[in-house]
GUKOL-197680 format. One line per field, with one value per residue (C-alpha): residue number from 1; residue in one letter; x, y, z. Coordinates in steps of 0.05 Angstrom, whole numbers, padded with zeros to 5 digits. Layout:
! residues N
seq: c(NUM	...);
type: c(a	...);
x: c(X	...);
y: c(Y	...);
z: c(Z	...);
END
This chain:
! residues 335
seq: c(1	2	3	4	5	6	7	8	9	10	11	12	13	14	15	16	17	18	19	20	21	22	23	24	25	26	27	28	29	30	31	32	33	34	35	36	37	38	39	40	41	42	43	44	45	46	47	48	49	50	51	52	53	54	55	56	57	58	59	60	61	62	63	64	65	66	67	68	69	70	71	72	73	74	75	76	77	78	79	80	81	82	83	84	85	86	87	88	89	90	91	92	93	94	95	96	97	98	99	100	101	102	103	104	105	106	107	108	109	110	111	112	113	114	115	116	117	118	119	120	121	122	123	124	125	126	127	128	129	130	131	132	133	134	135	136	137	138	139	140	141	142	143	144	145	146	147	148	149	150	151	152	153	154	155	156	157	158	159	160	161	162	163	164	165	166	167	168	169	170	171	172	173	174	175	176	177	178	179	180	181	182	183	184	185	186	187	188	189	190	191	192	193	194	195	196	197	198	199	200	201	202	203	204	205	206	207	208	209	210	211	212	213	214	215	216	217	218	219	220	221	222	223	224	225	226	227	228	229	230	231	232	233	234	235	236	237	238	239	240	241	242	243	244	245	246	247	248	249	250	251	252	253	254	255	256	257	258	259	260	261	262	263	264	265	266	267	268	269	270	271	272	273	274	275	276	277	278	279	280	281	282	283	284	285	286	287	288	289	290	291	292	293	294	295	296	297	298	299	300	301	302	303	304	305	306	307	308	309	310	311	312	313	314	315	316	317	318	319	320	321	322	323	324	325	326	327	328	329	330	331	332	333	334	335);
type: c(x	x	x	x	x	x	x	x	x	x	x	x	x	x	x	x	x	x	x	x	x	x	x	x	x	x	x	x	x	x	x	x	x	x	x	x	x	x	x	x	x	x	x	x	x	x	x	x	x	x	x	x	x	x	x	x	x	x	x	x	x	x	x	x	x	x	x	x	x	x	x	x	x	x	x	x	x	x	x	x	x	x	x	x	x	x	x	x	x	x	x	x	x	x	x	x	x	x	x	x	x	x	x	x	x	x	x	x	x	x	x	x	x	x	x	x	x	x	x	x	x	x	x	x	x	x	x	x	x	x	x	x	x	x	x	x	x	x	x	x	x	x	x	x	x	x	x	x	x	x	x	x	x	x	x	x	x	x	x	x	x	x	x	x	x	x	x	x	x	x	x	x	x	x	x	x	x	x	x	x	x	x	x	x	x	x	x	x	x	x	x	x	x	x	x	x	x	x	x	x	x	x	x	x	x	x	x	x	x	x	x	x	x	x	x	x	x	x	x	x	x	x	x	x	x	x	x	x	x	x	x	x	x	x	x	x	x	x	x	x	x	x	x	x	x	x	x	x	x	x	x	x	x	x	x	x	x	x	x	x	x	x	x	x	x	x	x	x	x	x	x	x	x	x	x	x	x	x	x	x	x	x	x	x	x	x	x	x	x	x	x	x	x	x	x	x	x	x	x	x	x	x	x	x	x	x	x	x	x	x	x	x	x	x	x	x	x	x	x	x	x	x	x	x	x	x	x	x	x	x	x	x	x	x	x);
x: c(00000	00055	00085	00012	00009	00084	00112	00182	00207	00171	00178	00252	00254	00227	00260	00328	00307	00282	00352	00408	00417	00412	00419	00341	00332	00342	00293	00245	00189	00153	00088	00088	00034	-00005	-00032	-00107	-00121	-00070	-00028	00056	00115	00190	00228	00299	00356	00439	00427	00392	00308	00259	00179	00122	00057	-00005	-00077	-00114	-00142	-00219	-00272	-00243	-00290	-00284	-00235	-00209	-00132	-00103	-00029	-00022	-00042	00005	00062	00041	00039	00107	00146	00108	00134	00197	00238	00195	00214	00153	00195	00172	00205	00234	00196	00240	00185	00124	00084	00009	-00007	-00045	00009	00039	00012	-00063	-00054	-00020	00031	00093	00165	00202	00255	00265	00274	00317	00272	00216	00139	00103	00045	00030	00092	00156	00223	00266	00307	00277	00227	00241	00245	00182	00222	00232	00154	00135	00183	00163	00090	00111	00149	00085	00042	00100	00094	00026	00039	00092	00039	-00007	00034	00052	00027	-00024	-00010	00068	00089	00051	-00018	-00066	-00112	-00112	-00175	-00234	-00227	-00295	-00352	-00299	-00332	-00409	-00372	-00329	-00393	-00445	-00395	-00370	-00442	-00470	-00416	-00436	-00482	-00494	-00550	-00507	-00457	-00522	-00533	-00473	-00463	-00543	-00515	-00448	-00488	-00527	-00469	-00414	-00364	-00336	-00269	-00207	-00164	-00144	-00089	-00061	-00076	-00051	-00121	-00098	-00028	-00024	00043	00046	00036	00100	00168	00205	00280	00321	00370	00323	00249	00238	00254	00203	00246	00185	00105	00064	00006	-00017	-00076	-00130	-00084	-00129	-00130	-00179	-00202	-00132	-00165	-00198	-00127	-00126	-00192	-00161	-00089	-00137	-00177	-00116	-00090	-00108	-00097	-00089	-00152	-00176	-00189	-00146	-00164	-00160	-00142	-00092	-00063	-00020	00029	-00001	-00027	00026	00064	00096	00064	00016	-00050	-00096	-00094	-00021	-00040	-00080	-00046	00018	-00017	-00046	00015	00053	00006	-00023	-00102	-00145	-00168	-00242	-00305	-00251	-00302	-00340	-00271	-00261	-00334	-00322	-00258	-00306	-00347	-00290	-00260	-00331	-00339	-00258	-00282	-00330	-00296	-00241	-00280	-00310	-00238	-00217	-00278	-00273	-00195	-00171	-00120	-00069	-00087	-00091	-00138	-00154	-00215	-00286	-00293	-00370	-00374	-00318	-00345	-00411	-00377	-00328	-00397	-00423	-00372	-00367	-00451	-00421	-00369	-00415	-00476	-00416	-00378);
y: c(00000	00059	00042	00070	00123	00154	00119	00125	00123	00186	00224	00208	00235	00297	00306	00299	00345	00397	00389	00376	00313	00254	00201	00218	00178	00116	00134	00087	00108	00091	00104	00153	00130	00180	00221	00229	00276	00278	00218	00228	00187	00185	00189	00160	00144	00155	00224	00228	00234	00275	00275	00282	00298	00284	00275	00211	00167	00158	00228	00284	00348	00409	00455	00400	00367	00436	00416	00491	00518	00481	00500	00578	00582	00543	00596	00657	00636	00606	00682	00689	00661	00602	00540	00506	00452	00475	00460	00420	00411	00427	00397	00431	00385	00323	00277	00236	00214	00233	00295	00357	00342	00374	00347	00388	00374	00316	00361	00319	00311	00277	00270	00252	00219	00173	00154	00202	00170	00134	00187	00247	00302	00251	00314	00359	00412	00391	00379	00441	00472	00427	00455	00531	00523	00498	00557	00604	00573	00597	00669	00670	00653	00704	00759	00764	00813	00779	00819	00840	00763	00754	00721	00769	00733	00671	00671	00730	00756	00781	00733	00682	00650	00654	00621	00573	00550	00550	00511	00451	00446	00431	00373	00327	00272	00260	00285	00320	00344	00384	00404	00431	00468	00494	00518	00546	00592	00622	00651	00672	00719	00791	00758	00790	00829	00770	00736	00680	00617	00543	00511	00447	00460	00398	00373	00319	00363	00391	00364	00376	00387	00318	00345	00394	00386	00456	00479	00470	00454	00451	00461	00416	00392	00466	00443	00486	00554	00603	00684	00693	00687	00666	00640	00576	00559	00562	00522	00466	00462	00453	00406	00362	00372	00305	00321	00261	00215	00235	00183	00190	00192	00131	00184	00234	00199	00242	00239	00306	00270	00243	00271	00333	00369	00425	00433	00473	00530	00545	00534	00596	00635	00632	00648	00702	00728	00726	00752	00804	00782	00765	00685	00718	00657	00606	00553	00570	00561	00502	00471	00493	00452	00400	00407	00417	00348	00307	00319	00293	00245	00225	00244	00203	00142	00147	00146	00089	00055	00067	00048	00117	00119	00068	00015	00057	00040	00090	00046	00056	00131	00141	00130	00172	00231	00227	00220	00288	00325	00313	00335	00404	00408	00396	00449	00498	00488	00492	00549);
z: c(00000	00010	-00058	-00083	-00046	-00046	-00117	-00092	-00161	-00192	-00123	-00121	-00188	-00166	-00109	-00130	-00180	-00128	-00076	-00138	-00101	-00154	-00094	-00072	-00134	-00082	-00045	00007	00056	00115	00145	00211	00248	00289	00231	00232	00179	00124	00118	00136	00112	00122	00071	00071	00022	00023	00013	00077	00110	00097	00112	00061	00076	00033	00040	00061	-00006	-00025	-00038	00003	00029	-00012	00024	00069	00065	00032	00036	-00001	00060	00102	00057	00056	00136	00147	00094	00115	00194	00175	00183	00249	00319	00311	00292	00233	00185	00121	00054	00011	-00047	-00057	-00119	-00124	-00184	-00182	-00208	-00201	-00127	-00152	-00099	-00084	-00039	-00004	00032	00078	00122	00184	00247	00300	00360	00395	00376	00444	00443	00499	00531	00540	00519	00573	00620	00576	00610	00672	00732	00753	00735	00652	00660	00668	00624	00572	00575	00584	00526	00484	00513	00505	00421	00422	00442	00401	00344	00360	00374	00299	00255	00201	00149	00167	00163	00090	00119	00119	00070	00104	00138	00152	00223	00215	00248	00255	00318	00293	00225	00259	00308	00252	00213	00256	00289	00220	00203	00263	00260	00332	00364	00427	00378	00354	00418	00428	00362	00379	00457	00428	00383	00439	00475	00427	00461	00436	00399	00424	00363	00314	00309	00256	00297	00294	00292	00329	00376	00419	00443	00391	00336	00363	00364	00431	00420	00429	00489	00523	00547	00547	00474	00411	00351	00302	00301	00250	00218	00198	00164	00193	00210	00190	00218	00278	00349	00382	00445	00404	00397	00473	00477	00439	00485	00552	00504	00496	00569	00610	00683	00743	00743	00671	00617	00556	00492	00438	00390	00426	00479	00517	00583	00619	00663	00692	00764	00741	00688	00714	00701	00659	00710	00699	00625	00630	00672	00636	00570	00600	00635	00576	00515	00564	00529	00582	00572	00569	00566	00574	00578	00522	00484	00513	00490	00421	00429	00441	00386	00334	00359	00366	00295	00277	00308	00268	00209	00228	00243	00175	00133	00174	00152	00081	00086	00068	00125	00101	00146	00218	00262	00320	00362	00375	00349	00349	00423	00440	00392	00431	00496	00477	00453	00524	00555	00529	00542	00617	00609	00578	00643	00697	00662);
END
């Protein structure tokens, strides 16, 4: 199945065409599991390793999987202090993977997911630097200047929230997702001045420098960086945040919750003592974080069925959709 969907022998055609390096013409990949959206492979040959991103196979939504907008945010923030990986080569046309597609460079460091790597991040100390380092990411994001960094016409600050609510409420399929979508909608806040946002900033969509816990070395999976409200991007961190005694997710397992890290107080705080914008309806954010995710979910669960996500299997995803929806109709009554 990854000989369909990276042909190593046109892509290494292509890409020792794009680097002057005729040795990419040997060139194998593997499958990095953990993608849920578009699908990412190493790349390796003598000449060295680099990662390609493409979407998933089978009917794709209008709009959705835009690798061109992945490549546009990681040049535009390449000269800024946000770390991205470098993009090696970028092909917009359909062939000869049937998708656009793009390759960029391996950044040396860690992905955490649900385990952190032996003797790494292993003191209470690296913990918490580890996770001021990813909200300190964040601000750096949204302190840029839209327009001064080449994004300004990324997105339309303008009704971004009654957009973005209107929007995901409409794609779920669950009765409580429905709900929430219909309860989100009631109480939309006054948006704080806009910002380019990630649109999904997790710790596993970041890689952590190999020697020290406290340093980013890259942000990825841009996908759904847009220009708006910067505090769903906040929503979506807490989202992600498991704390002691908190079930983890099939599909973002995570270690936060593990002695150490701090919780989503200090989250907030720090954002807030650091990007000087006050966190605002925090749990509103937070149940649109919901929302967003219940119907990934779902989408999710559906590309795995149809065998669009090159043979990953992420568990029972309707149930846990349903059981994410609920929880952000809790958030929503208590907040």
């Amino acid at each position: 199945m990854i000989g369909e969907l990276v042909r190593p022998a046109e892509l290494g055609r292509l890409l020792a065409a794009a680097t002057g390096e005729p040795r990419w013409r040997e060139l194998s990949a593997s499958l990095i599991s953990g993608g849920k959206s578009n699908l990412t492979f190493e790349l390796t040959s003598p000449a060295g390793a680099l990662v390609l991103r493409r979407p998933p196979t089978g009917d794709l939504p209008s709009g959705a999987h835009d690798m061109g907008r992945e490549v546009a945010v990681q040049r535009a923030l390449a000269p800024t202090a946000v770390p991205v990986a470098r993009i090696v080569l970028w092909h917009p046309e359909p062939e000869p993977l049937g998708v656009p597609f793009y390759v960029m460079e391996k950044v040396a460091g860690h992905v955490i997911r649900g385990e952190l790597p032996p003797s790494y991040a292993d003191t209470p100390a690296q913990r918490v630097a580890m996770s001021d380092a990813l909200v300190d990411v964040l601000v750096g994001l949204h302190a840029l200047d839209p327009v001064a960094v080449g994004l300004g016409d990324l997105g339309r600050p303008a009704g971004f929230m009654a957009r973005q609510v209107d929007r995901w409420g409409k794609r779920g399929r669950a009765p409580s997702i429905t709900a929430l979508g219909a309860a989100l909608a009631e109480r939309i806040p006054q948006s704080p001045p806009p910002s380019v946002i990630h649109g999904d900033l997790r710790l596993d969509n970041c890689i952590t420098d190999p020697d020290d816990p406290g340093r980013i070395a890259a942000v990825l999976d841009w996908e759904l960086a847009t220009v708006g409200d910067p505090l769903t991007d906040l929503g979506l961190l807490l989202f992600y945040w498991r704390e002691p005694g908190e079930p983890q997710s099939d599909l973002v397992p995570t270690v936060t919750a593990l002695p150490g890290f701090p919780g989503r107080e200090h989250l907030v705080e720090r954002y807030a003592t650091r990007s000087g914008r006050d966190p605002g309806d925090i749990a509103f954010y937070r149940a649109f974080a919901h929302l967003k995710f219940a119907v990934i979910a779902e989408g999710i669960a559906a590309r795995v069925a149809s065998g669009a996500m090159a043979g990953q299997d992420f568990g029972a995803l309707d149930g846990e959709a349903v059981r994410i929806a609920e929880a952000g109709l809790d958030l929503l009554r208590k907040g």
